[in-house]
N, C-alpha and C positions, 0 to 999 in steps of 0.2 A: 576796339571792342569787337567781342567776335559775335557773325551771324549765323551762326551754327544756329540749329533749332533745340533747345532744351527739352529735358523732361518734364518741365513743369508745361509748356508748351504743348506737348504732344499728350501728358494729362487730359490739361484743359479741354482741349478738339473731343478727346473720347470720352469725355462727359458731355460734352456738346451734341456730338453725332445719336448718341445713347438716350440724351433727353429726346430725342425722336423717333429712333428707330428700335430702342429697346433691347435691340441683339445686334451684333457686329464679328464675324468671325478673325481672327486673328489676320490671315490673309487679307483679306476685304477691307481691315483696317490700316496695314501697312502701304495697301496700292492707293490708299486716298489720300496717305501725308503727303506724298510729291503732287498729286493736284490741286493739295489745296494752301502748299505752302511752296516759297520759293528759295527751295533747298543751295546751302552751299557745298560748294565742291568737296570741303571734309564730308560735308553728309552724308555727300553720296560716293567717297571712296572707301574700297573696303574694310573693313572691320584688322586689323592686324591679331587678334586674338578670334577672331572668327570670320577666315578670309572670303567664305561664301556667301558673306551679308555685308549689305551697306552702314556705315557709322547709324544713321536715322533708325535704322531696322533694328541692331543692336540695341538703342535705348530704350525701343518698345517691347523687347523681351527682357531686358532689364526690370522694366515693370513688374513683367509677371514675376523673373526668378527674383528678384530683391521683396518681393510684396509689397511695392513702394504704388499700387493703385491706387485712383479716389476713393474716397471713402465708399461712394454712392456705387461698385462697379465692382461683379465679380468676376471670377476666369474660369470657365472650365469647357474643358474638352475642345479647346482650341476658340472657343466663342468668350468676347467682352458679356456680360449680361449687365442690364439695369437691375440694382438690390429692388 
């Protein structure tokens, strides 16, 4: 079984962090997956279709470009926002 971190995963955290903080910049939210979870080695090696980001990183721009966000949580201009 792999312990890669999913995107339901990394969801979940950003609706978590958001029911508190209300706004999260896209940065600010990639630098708090690896402190608050304990990333595998895929996570954290680079991306083969975008070498200058982490597998983990990847997923959560995946987010944005798939539109696969919470319901509850919009994007713009580089910031999560609470709806």
């Amino acid at each position: 079984m792999s312990n890669n971190i999913k995107e339901s995963v990394i969801k979940n955290f950003l609706s978590s962090l958001l029911s508190v903080e209300n706004k999260i910049s896209l940065n600010d939210f990639i630098d708090r997956i690896p402190q608050a979870f304990n990333l595998s080695d895929y996570d954290e090696e680079n991306s083969s279709t975008r070498p200058t980001e982490p597998m983990f990183e990847q997923r959560v721009r995946n987010l944005i470009s798939h539109n696969n966000l919470p319901d509850d949580v919009d994007y713009e201009d580089g910031f999560f926002k609470k709806k």
